[in-house]
N, C-alpha and C positions, 0 to 999 in steps of 0.2 A: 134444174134437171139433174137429176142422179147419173152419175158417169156410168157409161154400159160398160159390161163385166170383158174379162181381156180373156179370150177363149184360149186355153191350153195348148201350148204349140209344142211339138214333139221332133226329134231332130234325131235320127241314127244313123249311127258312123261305120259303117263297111268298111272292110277290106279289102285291094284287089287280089290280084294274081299270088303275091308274096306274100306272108305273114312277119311280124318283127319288125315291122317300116312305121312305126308310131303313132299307131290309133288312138291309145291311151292317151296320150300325150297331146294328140290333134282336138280329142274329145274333153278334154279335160281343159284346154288351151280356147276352146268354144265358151265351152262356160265361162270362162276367166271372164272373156271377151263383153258376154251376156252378163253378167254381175258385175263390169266396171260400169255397163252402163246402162245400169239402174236397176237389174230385173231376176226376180226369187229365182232359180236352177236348182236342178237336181239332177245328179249323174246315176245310170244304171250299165252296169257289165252285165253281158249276156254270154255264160261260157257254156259251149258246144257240151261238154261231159257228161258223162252219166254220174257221173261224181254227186254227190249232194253238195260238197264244198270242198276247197282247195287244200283243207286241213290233212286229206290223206293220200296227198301226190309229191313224191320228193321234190324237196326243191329244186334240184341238179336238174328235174324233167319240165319244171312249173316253173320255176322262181318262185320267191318269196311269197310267206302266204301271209297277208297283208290281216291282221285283226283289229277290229271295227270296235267301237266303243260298248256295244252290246254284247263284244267275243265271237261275235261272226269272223270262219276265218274263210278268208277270200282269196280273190283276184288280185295280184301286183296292183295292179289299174285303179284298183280304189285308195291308193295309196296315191298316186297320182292326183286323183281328183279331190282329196282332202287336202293335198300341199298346194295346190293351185286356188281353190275355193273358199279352204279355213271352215269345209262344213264338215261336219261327223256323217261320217256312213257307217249305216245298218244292214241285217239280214235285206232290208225294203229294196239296196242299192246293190245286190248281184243277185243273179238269176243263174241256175245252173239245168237244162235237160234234165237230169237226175230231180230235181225238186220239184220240177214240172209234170213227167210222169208221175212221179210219186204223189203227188197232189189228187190228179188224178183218179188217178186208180183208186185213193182212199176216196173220192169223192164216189166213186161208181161204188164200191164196195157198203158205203152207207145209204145209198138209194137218193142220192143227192142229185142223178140226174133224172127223177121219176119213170124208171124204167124202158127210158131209152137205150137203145144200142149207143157205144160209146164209139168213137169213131178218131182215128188220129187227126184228121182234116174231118170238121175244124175244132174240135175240142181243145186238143195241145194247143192248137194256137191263140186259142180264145183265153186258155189257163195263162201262155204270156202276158196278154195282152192287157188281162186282170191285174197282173203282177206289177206290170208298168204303171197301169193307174193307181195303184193302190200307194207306190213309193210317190208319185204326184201330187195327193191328196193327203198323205203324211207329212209329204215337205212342203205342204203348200205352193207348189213351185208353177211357175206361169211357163218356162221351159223348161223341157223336160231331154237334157243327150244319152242315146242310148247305145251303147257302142255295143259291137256285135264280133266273138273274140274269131278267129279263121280269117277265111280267104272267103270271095264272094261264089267259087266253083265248088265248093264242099256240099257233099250229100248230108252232113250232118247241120249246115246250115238253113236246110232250106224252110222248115217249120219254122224260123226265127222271121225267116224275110217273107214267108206267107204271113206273121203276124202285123209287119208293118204292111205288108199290100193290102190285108184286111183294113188294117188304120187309116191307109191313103185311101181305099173305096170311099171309106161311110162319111172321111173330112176330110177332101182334099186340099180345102184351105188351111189344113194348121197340123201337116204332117209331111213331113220334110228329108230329106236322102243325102250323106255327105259321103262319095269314093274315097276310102287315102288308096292313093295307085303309086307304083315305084318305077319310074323311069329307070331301068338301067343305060348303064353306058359303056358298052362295048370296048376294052382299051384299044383294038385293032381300029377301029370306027374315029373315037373321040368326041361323041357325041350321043345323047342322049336319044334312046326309042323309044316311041309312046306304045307299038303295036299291043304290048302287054295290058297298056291300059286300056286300048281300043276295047280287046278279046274281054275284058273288066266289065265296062261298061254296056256291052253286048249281052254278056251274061245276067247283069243287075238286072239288064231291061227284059230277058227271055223269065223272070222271079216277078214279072208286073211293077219293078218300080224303076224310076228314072232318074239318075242324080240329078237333085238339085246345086252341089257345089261338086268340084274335082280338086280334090289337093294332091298336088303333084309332088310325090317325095322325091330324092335323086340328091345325087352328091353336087350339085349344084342349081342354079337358076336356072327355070325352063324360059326356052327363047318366044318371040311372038309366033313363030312360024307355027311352033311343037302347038302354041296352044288354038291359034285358028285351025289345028287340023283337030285335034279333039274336041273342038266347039262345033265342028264341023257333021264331026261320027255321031256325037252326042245330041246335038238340035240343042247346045246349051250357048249363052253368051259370052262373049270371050271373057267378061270381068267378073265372071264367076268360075274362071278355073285358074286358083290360086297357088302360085309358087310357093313348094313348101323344102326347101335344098338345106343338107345338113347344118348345124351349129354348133357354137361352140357350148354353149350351155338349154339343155331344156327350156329352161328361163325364157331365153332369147325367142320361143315360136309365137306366144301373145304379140310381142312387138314384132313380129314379122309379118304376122297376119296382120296386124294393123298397118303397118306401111303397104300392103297391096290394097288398102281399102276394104277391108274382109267384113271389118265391122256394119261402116256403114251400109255395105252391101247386104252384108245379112239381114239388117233391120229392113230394108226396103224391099230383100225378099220374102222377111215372117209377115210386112205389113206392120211392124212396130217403128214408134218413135224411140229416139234416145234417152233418157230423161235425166242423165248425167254421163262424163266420159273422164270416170275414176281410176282409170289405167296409168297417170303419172307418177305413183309410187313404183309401180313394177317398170314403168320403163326406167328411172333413176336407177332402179334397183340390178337392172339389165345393164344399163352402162356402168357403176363401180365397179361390177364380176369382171369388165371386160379390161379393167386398168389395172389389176392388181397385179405387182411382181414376185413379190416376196413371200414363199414360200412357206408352209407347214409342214411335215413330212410327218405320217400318220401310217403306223403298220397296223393293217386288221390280221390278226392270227386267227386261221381257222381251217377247218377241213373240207370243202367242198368247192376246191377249187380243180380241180383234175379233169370234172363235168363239162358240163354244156356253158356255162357264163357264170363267174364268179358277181358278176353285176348284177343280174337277176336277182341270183341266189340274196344278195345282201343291201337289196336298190334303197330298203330306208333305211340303213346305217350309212351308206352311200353318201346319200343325199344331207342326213343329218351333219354327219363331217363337213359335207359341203356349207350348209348351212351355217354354223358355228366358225367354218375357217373364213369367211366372206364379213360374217360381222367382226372378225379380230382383224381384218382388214387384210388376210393372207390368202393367198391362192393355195389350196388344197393340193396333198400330191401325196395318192394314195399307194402303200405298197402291197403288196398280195402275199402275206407268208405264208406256207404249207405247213402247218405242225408237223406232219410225217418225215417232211426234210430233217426236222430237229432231234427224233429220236432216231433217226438215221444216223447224224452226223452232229451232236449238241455242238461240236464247234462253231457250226454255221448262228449260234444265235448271234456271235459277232455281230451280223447285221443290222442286230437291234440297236448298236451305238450309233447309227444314219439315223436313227426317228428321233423323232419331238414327242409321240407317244403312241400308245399301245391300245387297241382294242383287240376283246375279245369279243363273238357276237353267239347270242344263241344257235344251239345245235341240239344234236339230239345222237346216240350211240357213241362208244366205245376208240370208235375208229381217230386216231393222232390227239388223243385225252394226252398222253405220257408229254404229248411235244409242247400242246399248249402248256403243261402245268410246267414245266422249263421256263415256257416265253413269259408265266405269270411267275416266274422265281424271280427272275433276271429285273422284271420292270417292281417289282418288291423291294431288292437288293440294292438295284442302283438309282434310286428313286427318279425313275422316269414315270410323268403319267403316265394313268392305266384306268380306263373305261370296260368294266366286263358286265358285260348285258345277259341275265339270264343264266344260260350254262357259262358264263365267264363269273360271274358272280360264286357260282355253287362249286368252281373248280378254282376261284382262289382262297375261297373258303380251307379248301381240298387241301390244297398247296402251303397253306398258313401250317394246317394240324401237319401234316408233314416235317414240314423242317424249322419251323419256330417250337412247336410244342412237342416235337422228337415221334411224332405219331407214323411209325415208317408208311404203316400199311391201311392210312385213312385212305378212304377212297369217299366215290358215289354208290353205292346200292344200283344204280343203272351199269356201271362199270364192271360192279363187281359187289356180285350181290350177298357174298360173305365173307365180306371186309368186317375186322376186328372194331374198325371204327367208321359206321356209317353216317361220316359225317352231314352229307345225304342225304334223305329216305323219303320212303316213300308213304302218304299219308293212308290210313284204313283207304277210305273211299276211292282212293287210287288204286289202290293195291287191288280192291276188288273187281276192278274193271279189267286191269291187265290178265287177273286170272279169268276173266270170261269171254276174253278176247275183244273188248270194247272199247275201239282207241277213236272211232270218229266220233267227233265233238264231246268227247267224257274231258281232255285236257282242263286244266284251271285257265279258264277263259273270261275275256274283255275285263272291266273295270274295275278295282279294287280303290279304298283308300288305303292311305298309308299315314301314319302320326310319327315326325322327325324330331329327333332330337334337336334343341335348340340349341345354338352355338356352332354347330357343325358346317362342312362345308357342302354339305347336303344343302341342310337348311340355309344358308345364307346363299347357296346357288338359286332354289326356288323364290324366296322371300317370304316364307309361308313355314306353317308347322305342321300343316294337316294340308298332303296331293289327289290325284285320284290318277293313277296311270292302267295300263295296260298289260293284259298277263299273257304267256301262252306256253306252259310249263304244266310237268305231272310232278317232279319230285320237290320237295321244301327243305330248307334248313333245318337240323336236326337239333331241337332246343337244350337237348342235354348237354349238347356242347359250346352251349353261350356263354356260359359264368367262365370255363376256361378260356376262349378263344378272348373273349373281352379282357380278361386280366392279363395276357400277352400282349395287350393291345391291338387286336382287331376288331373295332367299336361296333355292334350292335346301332343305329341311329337311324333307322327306318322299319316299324313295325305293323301289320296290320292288326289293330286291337280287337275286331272283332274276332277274330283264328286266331290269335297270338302267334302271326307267323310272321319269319325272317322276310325285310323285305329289302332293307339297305345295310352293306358294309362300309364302313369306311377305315383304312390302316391310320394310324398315329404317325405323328412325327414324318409325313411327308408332301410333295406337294401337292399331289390329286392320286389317288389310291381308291377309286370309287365303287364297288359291284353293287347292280339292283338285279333281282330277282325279276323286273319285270321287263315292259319292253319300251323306251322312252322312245327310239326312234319313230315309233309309230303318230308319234304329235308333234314330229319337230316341221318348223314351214320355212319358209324363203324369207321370210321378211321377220320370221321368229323365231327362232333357232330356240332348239331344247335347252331349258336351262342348265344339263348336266350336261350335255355336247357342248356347248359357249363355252361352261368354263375350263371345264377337260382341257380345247383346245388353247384358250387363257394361257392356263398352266404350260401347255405342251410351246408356248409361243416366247417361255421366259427362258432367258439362254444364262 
């Protein structure tokens, strides 16, 4: 007899009262769970915005805008669910209100609904709902988590959770509800309140859906008491409302859901069997993190630290350090320098004599250039590694024509748009965008190859002479000034031969001197660290 077919199970992760309590991470932590043991996943972010994508939101307001292998730039969250899952996500893997409408309306606009009146309820929500399935049927995925970005009381949510009330009417067997709610704890008290998550839960249910799990966020372990009364509010079973209490590494929430039984649970509530329980790498992987003493000391130089979360802002350079100092078998210990401190007070770059090394991470304007291209003297000079990603790359470029090749007043064309020497610039089809005012999704976006010089410590980093990374830049390397900057020794040894454009620097005669034009952090994982993060920190680990 032919095996019958395994019906699509759909799984969306709400938020309650609070935002910022780790959906992403809960959501992403599901899947893990779901693909150790045995079963295709695919993650979709659903952001409230009228945005079409995350490309034209400062990062200081958004965090990082996380670009996907097709140059989709998104949601932080997909960033997450690629380092967790080791899958590539696409345009298929976020969803944004703006793209929704916009669909839409081009949909009414070409008579594609035959001359129906178009209606918000249920049109929008049926354009979701299409959008869900369509990344399911792309990623052939048998589970499908769909996190949903807000709080579950937002007016700008509520089309997202009529989409999945829709989904739970037509199958109620293979569509499914996970709260992450935040216990706060009162210092006066001492103890954790659920009422917040009560008020959560009441809401979910007033939107037609019913949690099927509760993950209880909270600065610690929720008690049996906390959870019989919310299985209580809820009509849910106690062993489905899982203790989810801070950690010390991301890492650690897979093996934590699994010590409450999350898994097997889950599978008994999709109606799946296990059909392997592959999670023993990541929990070994979760116990080294937790024995490491010996430190790395890792400065990121950069400017948007002043904002809302420097963590956000820079979650997969973050991560990738983290990644990279874990396999050199060191604990990670990052510092946050202001460039603007440095044109303040260049004494203070003193500080750079604490680190093992230096990154610099993509950016974009004018604002503390002067401080970083110091911080990128200083780690030149005194041959400390140096990792510049992006705009670190293009501003030690900057920094070289400077004061190696006596070029006072090289600059970037972005900085300074008539600089004597643009070492810099910006390409025609760039150029034409900026004058028409066309900056969402025009960027040099997703996938490029790159062909490395062999010998180098590029190439001996990757093992390979021909990559394919990630781009998400308007200005390029300026080729007239290759044949001098090479002959100073600032080696040209990563090209894209299709555009014959700059894509890797590497300096001479030191111990890691590295800038790429592109953006590596976005491929580095937990159990693989980026080749050029690994050895950066390598280098940064030799005393």
């Amino acid at each position: 007899m032919s095996q019958k077919k395994l019906s699509t199970k759909y799984i969306f992760v709400v938020g309650g009262v609070m935002s910022s309590v780790g959906k992403g991470i809960a959501a992403a932590s599901v899947s893990k769970i779901l693909q150790a043991r045995g079963y295709r996943v695919a993650n979709i972010k659903c952001d409230m915005y009228v945005n079409i994508d995350a490309g034209t939101i400062r990062p200081a307001e958004h965090g990082e805008v996380f670009v996907g292998e097709d140059g989709v730039e998104a949601d932080q969250d997909l960033g997450n669910y690629e380092r967790f899952t080791d899958q590539i996500c696409t345009h298929d893997n976020y969803i944004t209100t703006g793209q929704v409408y916009l669909e839409v309306i081009r949909r009414e606009r070409n008579l594609e609904y035959n001359g129906e009146d178009v209606e918000v309820v249920p049109d929008i929500p049926n354009e979701i709902i299409r959008r869900i399935k369509l990344c399911q049927q792309k990623n052939k995925a048998e589970v499908v988590v769909v996190e949903f970005g807000g709080t579950v009381g937002e007016y700008q949510l509520l089309l997202f959770l009529e989409a999945a009330r829709m989904m739970k009417m037509k199958d109620s067997n293979n569509v499914f509800s996970i709260l992450v709610s935040y216990l706060p704890t009162p210092s006066l008290l001492g103890e954790p309140k659920s009422k917040p998550t009560q008020y959560a839960i009441r809401t979910l249910n007033s939107a037609g859906l019913n949690p099927d799990f509760i993950f209880c966020r909270g600065d610690r372990p929720v008690s049996d008491s906390i959870k019989n009364t919310i299985s209580n509010v809820c009509s849910l079973p106690k062993e489905r409302i899982i203790s989810a209490p801070d950690v010390r590494s991301i890492y650690d929430v897979p093996v934590n859901f699994e010590a409450e039984k999350f898994g097997l649970i889950l599978m008994k509530t999709l109606g799946l069997r296990s059909r392997k329980n592959g999670l023993g790498d990541w929990q070994k992987f979760s116990q080294k993190i937790k024995g490491l003493e010996k430190e790395v000391v890792i400065a990121i130089v950069g400017k948007y630290f002043n904002f809302k979360s420097c963590r956000d802002t820079y979650i997969s350079v973050i991560e990738s350090i983290n990644h990279a100092a874990w396999f050199n078998n060191r604990a990670p210990k990052i510092l946050w320098l202001d460039s603007e401190e440095f044109e303040k007070d260049p004494k203070k770059l003193k500080i750079l004599d604490q680190v093992d090394g230096i990154v610099v991470p993509g950016g974009f304007g004018s604002r503390g250039v002067e401080g970083i291209l110091l911080a990128v003297k200083y780690a030149r000079e005194n041959k400390k590694p140096y990792l510049g990603l992006c705009y670190g790359m293009q501003l030690a470029c900057v920094e070289f024509a400077r004061n190696v090749l006596n070029k006072k007043f090289a600059n970037t064309v972005e900085v300074d748009p008539k600089t004597s020497d643009p070492i810099i610039h910006v390409n025609p089809r760039q150029a034409e965008n900026i004058k028409k005012n066309r900056y969402g999704g025009t960027l040099r976006l997703g996938a490029y190859d790159c062909d490395l010089v062999k010998g180098t410590k590029t190439a001996k980093a990757y093992g390979a002479t021909k990559i394919s990374e990630r781009h998400r830049h308007r200005y390029e390397f300026n080729n007239d000034y290759r044949e001098m900057l090479e002959k100073a020794g600032l080696k040209i040894v990563g090209i894209n031969k299709e555009t014959d454009l700059v894509e890797i620097v590497e300096l001479e005669k030191h111990p890691f001197f590295v800038g790429v034009q592109f953006h590596p952090e976005f491929k580095s994982r937990p159990l693989k660290p980026h080749p050029l993060f690994r050895d950066f920190v390598k280098a940064a680990t030799r005393k």
